[in-house]
C-alpha positions as CSV (number, residue, x, y, z in Angstrom):
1,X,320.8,111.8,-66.7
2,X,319.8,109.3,-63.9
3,X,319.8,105.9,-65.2
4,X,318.3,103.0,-62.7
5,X,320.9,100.8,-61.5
6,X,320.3,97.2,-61.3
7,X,320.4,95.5,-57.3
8,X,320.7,93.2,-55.9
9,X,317.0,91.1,-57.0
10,X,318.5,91.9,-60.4
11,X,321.5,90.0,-60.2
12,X,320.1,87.3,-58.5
13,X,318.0,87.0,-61.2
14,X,321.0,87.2,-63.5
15,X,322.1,83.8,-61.8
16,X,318.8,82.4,-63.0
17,X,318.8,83.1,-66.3
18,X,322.5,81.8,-66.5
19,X,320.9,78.0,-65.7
20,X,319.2,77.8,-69.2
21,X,322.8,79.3,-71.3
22,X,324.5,76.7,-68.8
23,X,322.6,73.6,-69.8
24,X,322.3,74.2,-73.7
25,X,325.9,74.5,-73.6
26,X,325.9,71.1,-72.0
27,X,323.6,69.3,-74.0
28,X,325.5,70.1,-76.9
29,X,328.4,67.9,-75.9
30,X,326.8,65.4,-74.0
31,X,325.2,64.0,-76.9
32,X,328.5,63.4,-78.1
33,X,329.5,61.4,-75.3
34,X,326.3,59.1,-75.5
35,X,326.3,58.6,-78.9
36,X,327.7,55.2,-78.8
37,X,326.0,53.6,-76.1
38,X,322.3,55.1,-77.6
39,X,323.5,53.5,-81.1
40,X,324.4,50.1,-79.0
41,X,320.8,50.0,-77.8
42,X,318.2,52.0,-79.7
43,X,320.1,50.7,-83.6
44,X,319.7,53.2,-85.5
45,X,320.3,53.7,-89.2
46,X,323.2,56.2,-90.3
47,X,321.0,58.7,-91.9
48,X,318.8,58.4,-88.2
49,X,322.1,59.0,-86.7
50,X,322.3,62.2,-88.1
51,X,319.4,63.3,-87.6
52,X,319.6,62.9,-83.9
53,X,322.5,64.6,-83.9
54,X,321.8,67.4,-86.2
55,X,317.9,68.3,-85.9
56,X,318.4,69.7,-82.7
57,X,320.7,72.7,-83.9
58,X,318.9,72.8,-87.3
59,X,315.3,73.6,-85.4
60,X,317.3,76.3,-83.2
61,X,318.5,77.8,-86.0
62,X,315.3,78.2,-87.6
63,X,313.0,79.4,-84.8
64,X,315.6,82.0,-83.6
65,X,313.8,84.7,-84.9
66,X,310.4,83.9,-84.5
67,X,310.6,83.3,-80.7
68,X,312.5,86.4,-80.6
69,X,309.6,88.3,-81.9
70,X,307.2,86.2,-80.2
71,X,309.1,87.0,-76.8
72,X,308.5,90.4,-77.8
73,X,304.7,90.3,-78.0
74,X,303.5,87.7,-75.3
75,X,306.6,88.7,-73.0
76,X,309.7,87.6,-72.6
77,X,309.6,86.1,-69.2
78,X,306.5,84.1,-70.2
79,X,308.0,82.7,-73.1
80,X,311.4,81.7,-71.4
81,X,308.7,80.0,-68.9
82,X,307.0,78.3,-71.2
83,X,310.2,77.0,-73.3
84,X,311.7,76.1,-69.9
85,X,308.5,73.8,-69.3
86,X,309.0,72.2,-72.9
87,X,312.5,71.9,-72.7
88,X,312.0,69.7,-69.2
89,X,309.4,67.4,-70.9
90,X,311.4,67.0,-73.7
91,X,314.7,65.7,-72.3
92,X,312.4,63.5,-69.9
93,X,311.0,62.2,-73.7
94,X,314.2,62.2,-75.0
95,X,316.0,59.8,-71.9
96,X,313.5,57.5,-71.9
97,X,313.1,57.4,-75.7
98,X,311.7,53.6,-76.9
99,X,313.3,54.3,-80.9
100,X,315.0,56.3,-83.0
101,X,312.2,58.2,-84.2
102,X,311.0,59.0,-80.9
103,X,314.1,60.5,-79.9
104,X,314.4,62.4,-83.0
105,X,310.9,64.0,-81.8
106,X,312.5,64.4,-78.9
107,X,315.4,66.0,-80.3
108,X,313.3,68.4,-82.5
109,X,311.1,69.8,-79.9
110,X,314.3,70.7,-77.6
111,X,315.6,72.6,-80.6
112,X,312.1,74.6,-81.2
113,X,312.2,75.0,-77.0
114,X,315.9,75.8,-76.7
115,X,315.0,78.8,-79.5
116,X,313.0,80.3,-76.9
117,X,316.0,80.4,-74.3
118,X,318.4,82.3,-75.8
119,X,316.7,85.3,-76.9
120,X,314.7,85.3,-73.5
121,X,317.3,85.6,-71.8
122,X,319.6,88.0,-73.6
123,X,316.5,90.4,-73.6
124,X,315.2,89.7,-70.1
125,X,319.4,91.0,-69.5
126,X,318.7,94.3,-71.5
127,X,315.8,95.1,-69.7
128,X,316.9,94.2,-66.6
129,X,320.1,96.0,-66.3
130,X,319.5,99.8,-67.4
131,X,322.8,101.2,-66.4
132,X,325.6,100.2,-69.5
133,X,328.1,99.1,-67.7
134,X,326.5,96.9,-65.5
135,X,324.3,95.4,-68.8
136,X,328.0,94.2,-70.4
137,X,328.9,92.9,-66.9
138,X,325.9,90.6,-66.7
139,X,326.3,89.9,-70.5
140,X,329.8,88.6,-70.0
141,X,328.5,86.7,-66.8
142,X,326.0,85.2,-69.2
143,X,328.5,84.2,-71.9
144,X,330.8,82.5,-68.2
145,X,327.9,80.6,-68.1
146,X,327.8,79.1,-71.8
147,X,331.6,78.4,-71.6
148,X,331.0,76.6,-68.5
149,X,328.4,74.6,-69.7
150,X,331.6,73.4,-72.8
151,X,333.6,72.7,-69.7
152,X,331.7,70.6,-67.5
153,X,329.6,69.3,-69.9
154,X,332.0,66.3,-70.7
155,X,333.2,65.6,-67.3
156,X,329.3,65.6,-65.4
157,X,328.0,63.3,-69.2
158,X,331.0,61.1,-68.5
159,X,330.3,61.1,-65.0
160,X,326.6,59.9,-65.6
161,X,327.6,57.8,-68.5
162,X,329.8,55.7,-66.3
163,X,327.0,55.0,-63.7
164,X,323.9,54.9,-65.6
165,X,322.4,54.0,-69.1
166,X,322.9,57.0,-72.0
167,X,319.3,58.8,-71.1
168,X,320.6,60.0,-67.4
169,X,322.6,62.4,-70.0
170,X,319.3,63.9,-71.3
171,X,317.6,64.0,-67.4
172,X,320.4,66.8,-66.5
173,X,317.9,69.5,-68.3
174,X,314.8,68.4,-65.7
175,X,315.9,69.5,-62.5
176,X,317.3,73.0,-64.4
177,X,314.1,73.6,-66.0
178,X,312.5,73.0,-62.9
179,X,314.4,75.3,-60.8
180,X,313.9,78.1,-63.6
181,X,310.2,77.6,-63.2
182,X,310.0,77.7,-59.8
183,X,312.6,81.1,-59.3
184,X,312.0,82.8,-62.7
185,X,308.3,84.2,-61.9
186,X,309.9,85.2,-57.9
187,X,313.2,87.3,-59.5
188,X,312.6,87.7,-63.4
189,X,310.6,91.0,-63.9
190,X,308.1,90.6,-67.2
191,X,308.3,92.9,-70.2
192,X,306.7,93.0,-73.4
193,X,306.3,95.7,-76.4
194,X,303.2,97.9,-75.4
195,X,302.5,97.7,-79.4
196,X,303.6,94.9,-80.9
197,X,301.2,94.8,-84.1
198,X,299.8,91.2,-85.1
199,X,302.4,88.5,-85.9
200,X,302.6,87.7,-89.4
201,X,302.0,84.4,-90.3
202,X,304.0,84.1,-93.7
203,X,307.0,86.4,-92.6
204,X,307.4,83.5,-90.1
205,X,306.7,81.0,-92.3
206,X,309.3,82.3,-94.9
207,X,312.4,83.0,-91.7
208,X,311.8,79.0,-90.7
209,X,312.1,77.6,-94.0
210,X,314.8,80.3,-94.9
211,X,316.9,79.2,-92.2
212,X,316.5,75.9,-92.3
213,X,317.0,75.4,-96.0
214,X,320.3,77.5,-95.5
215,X,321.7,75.5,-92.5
216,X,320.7,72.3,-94.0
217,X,322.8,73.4,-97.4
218,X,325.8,75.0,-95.5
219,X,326.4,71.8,-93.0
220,X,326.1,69.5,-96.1
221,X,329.0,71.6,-97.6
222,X,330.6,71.1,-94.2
223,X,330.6,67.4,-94.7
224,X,332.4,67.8,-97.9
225,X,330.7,65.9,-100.5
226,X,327.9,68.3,-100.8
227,X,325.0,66.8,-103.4
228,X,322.6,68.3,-105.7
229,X,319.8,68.2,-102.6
230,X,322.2,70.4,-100.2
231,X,323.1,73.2,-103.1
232,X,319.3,73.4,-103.9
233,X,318.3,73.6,-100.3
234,X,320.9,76.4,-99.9
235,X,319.9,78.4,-102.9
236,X,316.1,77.7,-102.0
237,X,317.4,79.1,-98.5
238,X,319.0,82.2,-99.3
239,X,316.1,83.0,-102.4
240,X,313.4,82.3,-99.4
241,X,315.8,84.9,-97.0
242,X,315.3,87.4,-99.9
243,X,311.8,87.2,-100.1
244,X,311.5,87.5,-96.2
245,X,313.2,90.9,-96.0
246,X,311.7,92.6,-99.4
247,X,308.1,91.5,-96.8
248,X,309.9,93.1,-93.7
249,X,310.0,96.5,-95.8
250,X,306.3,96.3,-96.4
251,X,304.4,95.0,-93.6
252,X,303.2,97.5,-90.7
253,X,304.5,94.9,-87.7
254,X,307.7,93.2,-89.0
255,X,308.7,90.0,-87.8
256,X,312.5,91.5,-88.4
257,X,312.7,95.5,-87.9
258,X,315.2,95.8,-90.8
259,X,315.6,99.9,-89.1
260,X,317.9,98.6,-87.0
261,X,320.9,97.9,-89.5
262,X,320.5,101.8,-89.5
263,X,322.6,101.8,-86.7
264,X,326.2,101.8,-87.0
265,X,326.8,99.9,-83.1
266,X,323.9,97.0,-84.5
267,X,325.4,96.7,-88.0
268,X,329.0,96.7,-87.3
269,X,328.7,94.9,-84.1
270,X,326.8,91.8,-85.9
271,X,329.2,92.0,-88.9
272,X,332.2,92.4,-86.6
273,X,330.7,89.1,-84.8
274,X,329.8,87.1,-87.6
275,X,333.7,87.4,-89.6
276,X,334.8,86.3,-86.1
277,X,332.4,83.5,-85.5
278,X,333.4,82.2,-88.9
279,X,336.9,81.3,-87.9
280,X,336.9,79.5,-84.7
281,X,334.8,76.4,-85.0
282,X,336.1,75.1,-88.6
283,X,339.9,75.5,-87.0
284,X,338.9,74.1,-84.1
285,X,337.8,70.9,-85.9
286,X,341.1,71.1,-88.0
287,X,343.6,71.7,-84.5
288,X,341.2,69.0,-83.4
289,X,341.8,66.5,-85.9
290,X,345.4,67.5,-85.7
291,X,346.3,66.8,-82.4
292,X,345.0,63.3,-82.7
293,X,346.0,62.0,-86.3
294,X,349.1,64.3,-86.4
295,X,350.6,64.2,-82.9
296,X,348.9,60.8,-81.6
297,X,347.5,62.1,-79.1
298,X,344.3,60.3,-77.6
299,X,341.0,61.9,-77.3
300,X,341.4,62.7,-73.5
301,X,345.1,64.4,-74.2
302,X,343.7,66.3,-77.1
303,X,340.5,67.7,-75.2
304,X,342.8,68.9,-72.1
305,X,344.7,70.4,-74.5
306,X,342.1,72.6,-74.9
307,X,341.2,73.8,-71.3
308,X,343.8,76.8,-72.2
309,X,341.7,78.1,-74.9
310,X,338.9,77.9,-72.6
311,X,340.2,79.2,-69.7
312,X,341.5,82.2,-71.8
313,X,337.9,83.0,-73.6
314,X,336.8,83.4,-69.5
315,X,339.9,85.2,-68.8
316,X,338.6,87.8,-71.7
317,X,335.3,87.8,-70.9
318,X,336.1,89.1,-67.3
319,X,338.3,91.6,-68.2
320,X,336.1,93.0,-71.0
321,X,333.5,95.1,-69.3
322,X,336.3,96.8,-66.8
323,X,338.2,97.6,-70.1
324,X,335.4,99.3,-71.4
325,X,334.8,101.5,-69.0
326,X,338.6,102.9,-70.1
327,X,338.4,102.7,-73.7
328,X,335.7,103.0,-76.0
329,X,334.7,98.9,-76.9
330,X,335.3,99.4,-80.4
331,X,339.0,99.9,-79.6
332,X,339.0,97.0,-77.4
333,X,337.2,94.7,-79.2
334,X,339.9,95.6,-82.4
335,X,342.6,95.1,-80.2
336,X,341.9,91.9,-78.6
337,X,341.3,90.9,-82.6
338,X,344.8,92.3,-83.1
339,X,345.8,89.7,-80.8
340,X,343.1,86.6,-82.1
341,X,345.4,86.9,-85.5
342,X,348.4,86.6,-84.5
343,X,347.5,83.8,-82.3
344,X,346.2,82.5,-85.6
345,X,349.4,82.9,-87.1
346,X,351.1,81.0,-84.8
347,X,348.7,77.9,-86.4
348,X,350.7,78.4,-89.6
349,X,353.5,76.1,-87.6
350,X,353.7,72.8,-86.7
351,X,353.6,71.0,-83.2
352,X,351.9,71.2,-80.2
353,X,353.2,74.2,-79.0
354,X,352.2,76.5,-81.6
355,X,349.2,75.1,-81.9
356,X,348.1,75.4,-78.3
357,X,349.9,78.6,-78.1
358,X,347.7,80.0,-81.4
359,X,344.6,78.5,-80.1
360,X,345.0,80.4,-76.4
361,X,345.6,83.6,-78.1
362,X,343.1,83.9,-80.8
363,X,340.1,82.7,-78.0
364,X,341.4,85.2,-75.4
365,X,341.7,88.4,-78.2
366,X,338.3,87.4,-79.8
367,X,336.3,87.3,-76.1
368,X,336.4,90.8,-75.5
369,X,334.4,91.1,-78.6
370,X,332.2,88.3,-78.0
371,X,330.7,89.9,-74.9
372,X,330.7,94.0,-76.1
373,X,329.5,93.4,-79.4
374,X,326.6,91.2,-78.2
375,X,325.8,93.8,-75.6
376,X,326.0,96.6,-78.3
377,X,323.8,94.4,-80.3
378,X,321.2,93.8,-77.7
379,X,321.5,97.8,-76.5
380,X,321.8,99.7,-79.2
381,X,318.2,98.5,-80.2
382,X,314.5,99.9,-78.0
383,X,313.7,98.0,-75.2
384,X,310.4,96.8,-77.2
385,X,312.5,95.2,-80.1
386,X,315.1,93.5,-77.8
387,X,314.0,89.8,-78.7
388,X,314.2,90.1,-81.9
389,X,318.0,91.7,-82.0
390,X,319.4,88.5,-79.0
391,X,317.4,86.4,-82.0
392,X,319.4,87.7,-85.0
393,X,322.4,87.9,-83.0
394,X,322.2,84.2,-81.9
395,X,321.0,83.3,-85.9
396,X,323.9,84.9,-87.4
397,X,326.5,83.4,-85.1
398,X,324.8,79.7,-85.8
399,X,324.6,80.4,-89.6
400,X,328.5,81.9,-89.3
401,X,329.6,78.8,-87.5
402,X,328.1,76.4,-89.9
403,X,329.2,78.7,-92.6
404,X,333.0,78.6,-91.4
405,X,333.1,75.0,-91.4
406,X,332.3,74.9,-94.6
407,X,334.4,77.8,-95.7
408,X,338.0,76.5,-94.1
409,X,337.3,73.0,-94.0
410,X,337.3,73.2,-97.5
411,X,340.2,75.2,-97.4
412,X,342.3,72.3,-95.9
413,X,340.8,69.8,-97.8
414,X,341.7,71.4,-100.9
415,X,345.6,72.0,-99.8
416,X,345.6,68.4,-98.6
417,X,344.6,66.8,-101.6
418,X,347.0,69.1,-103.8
419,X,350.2,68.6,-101.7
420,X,349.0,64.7,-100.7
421,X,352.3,63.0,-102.8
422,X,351.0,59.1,-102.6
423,X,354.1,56.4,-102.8
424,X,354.3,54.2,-105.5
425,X,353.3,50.5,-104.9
426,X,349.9,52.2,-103.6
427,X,347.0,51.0,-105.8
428,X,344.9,53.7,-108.0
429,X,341.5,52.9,-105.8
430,X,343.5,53.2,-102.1
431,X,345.3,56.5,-103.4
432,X,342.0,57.7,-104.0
433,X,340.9,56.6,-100.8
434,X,343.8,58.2,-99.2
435,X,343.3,61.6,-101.0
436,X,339.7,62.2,-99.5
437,X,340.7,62.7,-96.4
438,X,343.6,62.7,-93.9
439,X,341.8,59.7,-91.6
440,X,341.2,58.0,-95.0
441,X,345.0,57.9,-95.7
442,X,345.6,56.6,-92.5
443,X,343.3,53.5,-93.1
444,X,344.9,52.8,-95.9
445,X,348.2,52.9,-94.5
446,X,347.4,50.4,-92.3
447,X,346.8,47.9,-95.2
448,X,350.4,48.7,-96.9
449,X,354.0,46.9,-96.8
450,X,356.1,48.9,-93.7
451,X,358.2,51.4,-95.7
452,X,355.3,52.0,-98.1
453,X,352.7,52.5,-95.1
454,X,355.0,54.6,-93.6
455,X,355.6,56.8,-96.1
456,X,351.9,57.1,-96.7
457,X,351.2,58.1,-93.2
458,X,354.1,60.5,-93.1
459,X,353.1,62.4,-96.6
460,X,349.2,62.7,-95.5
461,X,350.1,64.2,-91.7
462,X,352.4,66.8,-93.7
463,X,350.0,67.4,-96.5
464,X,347.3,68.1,-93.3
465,X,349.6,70.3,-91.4
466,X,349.6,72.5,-95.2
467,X,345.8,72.6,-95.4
468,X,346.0,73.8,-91.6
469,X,348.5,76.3,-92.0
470,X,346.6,77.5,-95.3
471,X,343.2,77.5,-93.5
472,X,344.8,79.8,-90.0
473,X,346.2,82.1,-92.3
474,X,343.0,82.9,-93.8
475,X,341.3,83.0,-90.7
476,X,344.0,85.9,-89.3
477,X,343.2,87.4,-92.5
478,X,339.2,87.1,-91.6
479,X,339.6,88.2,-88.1
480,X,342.1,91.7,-89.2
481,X,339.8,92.6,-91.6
482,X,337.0,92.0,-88.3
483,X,339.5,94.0,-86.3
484,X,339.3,97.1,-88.8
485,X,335.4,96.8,-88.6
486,X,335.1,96.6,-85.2
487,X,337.8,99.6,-85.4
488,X,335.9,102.0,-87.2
489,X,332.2,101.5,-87.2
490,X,332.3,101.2,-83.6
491,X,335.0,104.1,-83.0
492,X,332.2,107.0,-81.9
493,X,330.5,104.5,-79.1
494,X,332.2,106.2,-76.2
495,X,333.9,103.9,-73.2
496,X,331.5,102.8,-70.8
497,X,331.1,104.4,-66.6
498,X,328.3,104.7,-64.5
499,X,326.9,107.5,-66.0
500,X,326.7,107.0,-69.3
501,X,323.6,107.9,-70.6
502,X,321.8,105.0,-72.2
503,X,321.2,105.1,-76.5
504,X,318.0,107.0,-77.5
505,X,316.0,106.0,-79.4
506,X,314.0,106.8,-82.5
């Protein structure tokens, strides 16, 4: 079976389509960076705060798969187009913002326009490149681009930080936008469903305020002093998900083809993820936190530190596709898991070794993964349907992230405060202080006679190194038991060449 082979338009066009992956990487850390000098001059309140931090990922979250499906029906260049255009005003509106609350506009409408970018993209990618082997090439050029964006992002915000006022930060999405708009209508090739059906306006309706609910709840739980709002907005979240895919089972067009968890490579490649995605950004916050209040090291120490970790995830995402082409992914992906878990282990020690050691080996085994079972999620589904399986893929790795920060930050919190032994001479109100958290312990520290303080200080790190230790090894127990998935539902996709036919479809 001849199957078209991208050229070389194609992967110039692959380049553009890396931009917009690129710069949301980037202006998720950025914000970071300009948070201070923003709060120095536009005052906001705490709870403001927050929501200029958070309303951004909670509005991606939520539109994921409605701009999938959208993408689907108007056409998925058109609506990368039109998000690129929306994204460009909004970071303009967002550097120049007078107050608070217009830059918590600001903030919401790049989180509805970056939901458009993600799922373009990934789709434009499947329909773009026909031939397998070169689709996972391109994907895992596509997730280079994201990683990028984590790795620069701090140095160019810092850069622009240092020279000029905390909006320059939000101008780096202009000139991006505006070379995607100017080369995307030149190299991108359109495509839409020939019969999409007529978008229902409650099955969108239910999967905004589904995911939104649900995000909201899980990220409260995060925090770790979840309220009565955050466990109703959950429940209310995953009662609303309920509803929304007893409707997908009933309506002629579905906003989510629920058909497509028929197949094993969709299914087990999204489950495979999800367990996976889970893990890494709740230990990251705890290696994080470690390397600081632990080890003493500064910020700057701690975050090159991590340029192992993230040379490794690019490291496995280049030598994924060529892999594949020898063994069947499903084998690889388990295998580099393999790998991810014992790296994991190596958490369950103390110092910096380990811990960087740990860190470099569960990014590099979880990559390969990363990149074949996004591309089996995007390929195993028809070309017409492609938005909305980049959508669900992007939704469940969001929900898993916030989910796993819940999940094992709890897990650590709960070791520390159980192995936390307070000295006496501390009062009842400072050892509760000090049994919240590990930074909370430190504080109090500071406020307590020398041998008392230091003992303090000493029994919180240790009691923090436990609830790490506790927290990695149930992460290498999350990502084995993702190893066996990815193992065996994914053991009859055979390895990737030139000629492999592509999936049929139903």
């Amino acid at each position: 079976m001849n199957i078209e082979r991208a050229g070389r338009r194609e992967w110039i066009g692959l380049g553009v389509l890396i931009l917009p992956t690129l710069l949301l990487s980037i202006d998720v850390s950025v914000l970071h960076l300009a948070a201070p000098a923003l709060s120095e001059d536009l005052r906001p309140t705490g709870a403001q705060l927050l929501w200029i931090n958070d309303i951004y990922g909670f509005l991606i979250a939520g539109f994921l798969i409605t701009m999938g499906t959208i993408g689907d029906r108007i056409g998925r260049r058109k609506l990368l187009l039109i998000g690129a255009g929306a994204f460009a005003v909004a970071s303009a509106l967002a550097a120049y913002a007078p107050s608070a609350e217009v830059l918590i506009a600001a903030r919401a409408l790049l989180g509805v326009a970056g939901a458009t970018l993600m799922p373009s993209t990934l789709s434009l990618i499947r329909n773009m490149f026909h031939d397998p082997a070169q689709r996972t090439t391109a994907i895992s050029f596509w997730m280079i681009g994201f990683s990028g964006g984590m790795v620069i992002g701090p140095l160019v915000g810092g850069a622009l930080l240092e020279n000029f006022w905390w909006g320059s930060a939000f101008l780096l999405g202009v000139p991006v936008m505006a070379v995607l708009l100017v080369a995307g209508p030149l190299l991108l090739p359109e495509y839409r469903a020939p019969d999409p059906g007529r978008l229902d306006l409650v099955s969108v309706v239910l999967s905004v305020v589904a995911a939104l609910a649900a995000t909201y709840g899980v990220k409260e739980l995060a925090a770790g002093e979840p309220g009565p709002l955050a466990i109703l907005a959950l429940a209310v979240g995953l009662a609303l998900a309920v509803v929304f895919i007893r409707r997908q089972r009933t309506i002629p067009a579905p906003l989510l083809d629920l058909k497509l968890f028929a197949d094993r490579r969709f299914s087990g490649s999204l489950a495979s993820l999800m367990l996976v995605i889970l893990v890494g950004p709740g230990l990251g916050l705890l290696a994080g936190q470690y390397m600081q209040l632990v080890l003493g090291l500064s910020p700057l120490e701690a975050g090159l530190w991590t340029l192992p970790s993230t040379l490794a995830v690019v490291a496995g995402f280049v030598a994924a596709p060529p892999l594949a082409r020898r063994i069947r992914p499903g084998y690889v992906a388990a295998a580099g898991l393999v790998l991810g878990a014992g790296g994991l282990l190596l958490l369950t020690q103390p110092g910096l070794a380990p811990l960087v050691t740990g860190q470099t080996l569960f990014f590099l085994g979880a990559s390969p993964l990363l990149v074949l079972g996004t591309d089996m999620v995007v390929g195993s589904a028809p070309p017409e349907r492609s938005g909305s399986a980049a959508a669900l893929s992007e939704t469940a790795q969001e929900f898993g992230g916030a989910l796993g920060l819940a999940i094992f930050g709890s897990i650590a919190a709960a070791v520390y405060t159980a192995r936390l032994t307070v000295p006496d001479g501390v009062s009842p109100e400072a050892a509760e202080a000090a049994g919240d958290t590990l930074g909370g312990a430190i504080a109090v520290a500071s406020g307590q006679p020398g041998p008392v303080a230091a003992a303090l200080a000493d029994a919180a790190r240790e009691a923090f190194g436990s609830g790490l230790a506790v927290a990695a090894g149930a992460g290498a127990a999350v990502v084995l038991a993702a190893a066996i998935m990815a193992a065996t539902a994914l053991r009859h996709v055979p390895a990737l060449s030139a000629d492999t036919p592509a999936p049929a479809h139903d």
